[in-house]
N, C-alpha and C positions, 0 to 999 in steps of 0.2 A: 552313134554312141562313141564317145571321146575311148584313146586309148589307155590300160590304165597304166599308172607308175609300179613298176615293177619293180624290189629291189633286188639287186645279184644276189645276195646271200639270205635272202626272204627265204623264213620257215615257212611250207605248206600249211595252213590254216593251223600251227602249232599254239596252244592255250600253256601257260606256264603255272599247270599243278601236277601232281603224281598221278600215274595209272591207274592206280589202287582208288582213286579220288574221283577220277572219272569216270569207271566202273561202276561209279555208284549210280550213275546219272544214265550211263550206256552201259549196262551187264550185258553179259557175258551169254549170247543166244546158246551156247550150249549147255551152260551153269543154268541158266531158266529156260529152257527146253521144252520141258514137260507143262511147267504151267503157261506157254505161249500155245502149245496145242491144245490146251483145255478149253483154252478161247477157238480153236480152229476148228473142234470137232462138228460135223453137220455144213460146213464152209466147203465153199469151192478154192481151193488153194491155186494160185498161179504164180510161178517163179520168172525171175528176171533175174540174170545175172551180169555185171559188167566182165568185163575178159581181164584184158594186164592188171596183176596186181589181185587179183578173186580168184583165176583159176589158175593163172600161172602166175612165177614168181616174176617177180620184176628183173630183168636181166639187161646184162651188159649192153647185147645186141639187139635190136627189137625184133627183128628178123628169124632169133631162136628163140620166141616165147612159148614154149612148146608145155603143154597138159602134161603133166604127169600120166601114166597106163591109168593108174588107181584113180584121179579124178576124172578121166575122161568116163572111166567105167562109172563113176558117180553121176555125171552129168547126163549119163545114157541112163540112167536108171530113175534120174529123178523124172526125167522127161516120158519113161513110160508110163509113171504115176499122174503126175501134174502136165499140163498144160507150161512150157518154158522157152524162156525168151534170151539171148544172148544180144546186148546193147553198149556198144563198143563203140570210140573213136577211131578204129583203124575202119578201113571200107570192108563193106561187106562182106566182100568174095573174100576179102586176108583172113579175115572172123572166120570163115565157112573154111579156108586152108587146114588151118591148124585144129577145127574142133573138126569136121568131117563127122557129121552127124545130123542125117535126115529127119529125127523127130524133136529137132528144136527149130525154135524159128529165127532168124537173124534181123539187126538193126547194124550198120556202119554207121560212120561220120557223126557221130554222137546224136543218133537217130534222126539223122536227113535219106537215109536210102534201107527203108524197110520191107521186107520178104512178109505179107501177109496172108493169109490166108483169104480173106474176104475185102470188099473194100470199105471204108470206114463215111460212114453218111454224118457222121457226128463230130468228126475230128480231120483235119487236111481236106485243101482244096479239091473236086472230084476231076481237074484237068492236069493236076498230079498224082493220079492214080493208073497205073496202066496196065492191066489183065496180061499177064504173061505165058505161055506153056514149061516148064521145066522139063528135063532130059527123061521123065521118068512120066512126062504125060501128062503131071497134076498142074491144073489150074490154082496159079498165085497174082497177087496184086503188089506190082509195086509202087511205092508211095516216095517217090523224090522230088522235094518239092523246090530245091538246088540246082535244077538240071540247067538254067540257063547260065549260072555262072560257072560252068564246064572250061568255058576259053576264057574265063577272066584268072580260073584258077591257075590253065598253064601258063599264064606272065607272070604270076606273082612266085612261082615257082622257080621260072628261069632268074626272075630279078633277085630269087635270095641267093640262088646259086651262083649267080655272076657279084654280089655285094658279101655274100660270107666265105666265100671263096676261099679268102687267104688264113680263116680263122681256122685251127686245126681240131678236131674232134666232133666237128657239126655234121649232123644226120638229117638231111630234107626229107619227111616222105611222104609223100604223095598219098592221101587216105580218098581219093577222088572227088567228093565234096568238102573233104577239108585239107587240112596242112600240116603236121607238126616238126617243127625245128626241135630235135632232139642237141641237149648240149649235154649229158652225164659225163661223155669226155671230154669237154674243153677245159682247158684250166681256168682254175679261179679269175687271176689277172685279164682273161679273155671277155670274160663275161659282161662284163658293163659295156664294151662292144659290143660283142653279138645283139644285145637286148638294145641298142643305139639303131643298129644297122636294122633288125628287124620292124621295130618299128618305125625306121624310116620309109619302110619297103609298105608296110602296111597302109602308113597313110596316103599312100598314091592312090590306093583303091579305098575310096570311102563307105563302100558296101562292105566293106570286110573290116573282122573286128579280131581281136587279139587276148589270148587269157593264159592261164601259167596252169600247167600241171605239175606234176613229180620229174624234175626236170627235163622241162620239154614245153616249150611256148605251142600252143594252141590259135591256126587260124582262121577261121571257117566265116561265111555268109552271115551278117548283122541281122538275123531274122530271128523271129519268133518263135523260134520252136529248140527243144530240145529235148535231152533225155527223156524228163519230165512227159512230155509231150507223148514221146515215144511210149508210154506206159500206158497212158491211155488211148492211144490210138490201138496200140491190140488188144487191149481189152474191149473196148467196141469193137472191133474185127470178128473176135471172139464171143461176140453176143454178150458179154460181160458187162459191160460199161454202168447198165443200171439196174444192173442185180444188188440186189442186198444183203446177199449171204456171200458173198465173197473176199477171199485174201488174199489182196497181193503182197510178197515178200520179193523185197527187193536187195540183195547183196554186191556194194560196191566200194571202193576205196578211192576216189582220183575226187577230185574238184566237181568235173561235171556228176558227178554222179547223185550230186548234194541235188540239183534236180528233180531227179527223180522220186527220192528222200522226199522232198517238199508234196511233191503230186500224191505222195502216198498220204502224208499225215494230213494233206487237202481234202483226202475221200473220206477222213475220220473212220477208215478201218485197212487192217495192215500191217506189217513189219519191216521199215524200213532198216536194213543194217549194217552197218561202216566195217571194212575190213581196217584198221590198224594197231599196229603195237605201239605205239604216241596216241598221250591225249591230241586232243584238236576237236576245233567248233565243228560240229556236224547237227544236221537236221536228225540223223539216225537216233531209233530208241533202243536201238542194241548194236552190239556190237561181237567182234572177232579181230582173232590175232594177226593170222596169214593167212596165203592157200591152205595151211594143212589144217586149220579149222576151220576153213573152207566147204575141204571136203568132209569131215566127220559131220558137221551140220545135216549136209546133202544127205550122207549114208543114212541119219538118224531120221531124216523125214521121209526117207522110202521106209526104212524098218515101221516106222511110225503108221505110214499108209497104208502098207502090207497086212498088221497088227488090228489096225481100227475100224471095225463094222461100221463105224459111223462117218468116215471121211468120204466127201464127194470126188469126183475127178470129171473131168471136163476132156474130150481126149482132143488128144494133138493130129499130129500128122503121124502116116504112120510110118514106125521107127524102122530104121536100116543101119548097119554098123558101117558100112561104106557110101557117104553121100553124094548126092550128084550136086551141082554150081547150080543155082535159077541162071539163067542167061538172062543177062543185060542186055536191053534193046538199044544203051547209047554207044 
């Protein structure tokens, strides 16, 4: 896959009409609330959430993307009801840092290194699936199917480092199956540089492919799989896959997240839905502002499943307010 032209001053998937406009097309999941569960009642619900930017706010430093108390207690609560998934570009163990919460399940690398419960017969190779013990005894499967370009990732890490070097405000970080080159602090004048140097780096390795988020080049393995991917690989994990009475809702904001958006309206049943306060192209049929309608959603579909005699639940693992790390075998 060729690399693509990126421009410096590119809007994120930005569409030029009013919010109010786009609203119409993407309402507003908490404004139509009540009639999205009308359709869910008698449904097995299961949540997916993306991390930066869903459940924390987008910040300076990516290193303090930290939950608010109030959402994390959201995401603990929705996870005692539903069956939920955390599916992030930073690596796993970073995802599992900051939420520290055993009754969700985790995706890094924008779902190359998944924490499942079972292993999936339907989705990913079964020689990258590998039975693990976690600290707490329970048997998990991890599904990385990345694992040999492990030493391909550490050159192309050193080689941004040794080539962006002089550019000031650049953030390497290391997501262990992927890469992202944070530029939020570089100056403007910097940029057509950086995005010069980076793709020069990238085309050394031609397995590896290049894409732009919310400022932050994205590099990961030229393979098949993603977010999208990730959603139904735990839902088959989860005995789910070819159930018929199921909803997956999925809430995310970033580029890759459009993925998963896709896998959902692909199953013809679902709520895929975009976090922003800008119009932009999205697969999503609803929508939301920030994190803080983030979390009020979250609260509303616990009260929601608390409330309704008729809502199924599927259960997770079970919940602990201080989580233990799966250990990595690599």
């Amino acid at each position: 896959m060729g690399l693509p032209r990126l421009s410096a001053s590119e809007v994120e998937n930005s569409v030029p009409v009013s919010y109010d406009s786009w609203l119409i097309k993407h309402p507003s999941a908490i404004d139509t609330f009540e009639k999205m569960m009308s359709i869910a009642k008698g449904r097995k619900i299961v949540v997916f959430l993306d991390y930066d930017g869903t459940l924390s706010n987008i910040v300076d430093n990516p290193e303090k993307a930290f939950m608010t108390k109030k959402m994390w207690m959201a995401v603990h609560d929705v996870a005692q009801c539903f069956p939920t998934a955390i599916i992030s570009g930073r690596s796993r163990d970073k995802v599992y840092d900051f939420v520290q919460l055993d009754n969700v399940y985790y995706a890094g690398s924008h779902g190359l290194d998944i924490a499942a419960p079972l292993h999936s017969s339907n989705y990913g190779d079964p020689k990258h699936q590998t039975r693990v013990t976690d600290r707490k005894g329970n048997e998990v499967v991890l599904f990385q199917p990345a694992k040999k370009y492990l030493p391909v990732i550490q050159k192309i890490i050193s080689a941004l480092n040794e080539k962006t070097g002089g550019i000031k405000g650049v953030m390497i970080e290391n997501n262990k199956f992927c890469i992202s080159v944070h530029f939020r602090h570089v100056h403007d004048e910097d940029l057509g540089t950086l995005q010069k140097l980076v793709n020069s780096v990238v085309r050394e390795f031609k397995e590896f492919r290049i894409s732009k988020g919310k400022k932050v080049f994205e590099i990961r393995p030229d393979m098949e799989w993603n977010k999208g991917h990730a959603v139904n690989y735990f839902l088959d994990t989860l005995g789910l896959g070819t159930s018929n009475d199921i909803l997956p809702l999925y809430i995310g904001d970033d580029r890759t997240d459009e993925d998963a958006f896709k896998a959902i309206r692909n199953r013809g049943e679902g709520y895929p839905i975009v976090v922003s306060s800008n119009p932009k192209d999205t697969m999503a049929l609803f929508s939301l502002r920030n994190p803080l309608e983030v979390r009020k959603f979250l609260v509303h579909l616990v009260w929601w499943k608390n409330n309704s005699s008729l809502g199924k639940i599927v259960p997770g693992p079970t919940p602990t307010l201080t989580g233990t790390r799966v250990p990595d075998p690599n």
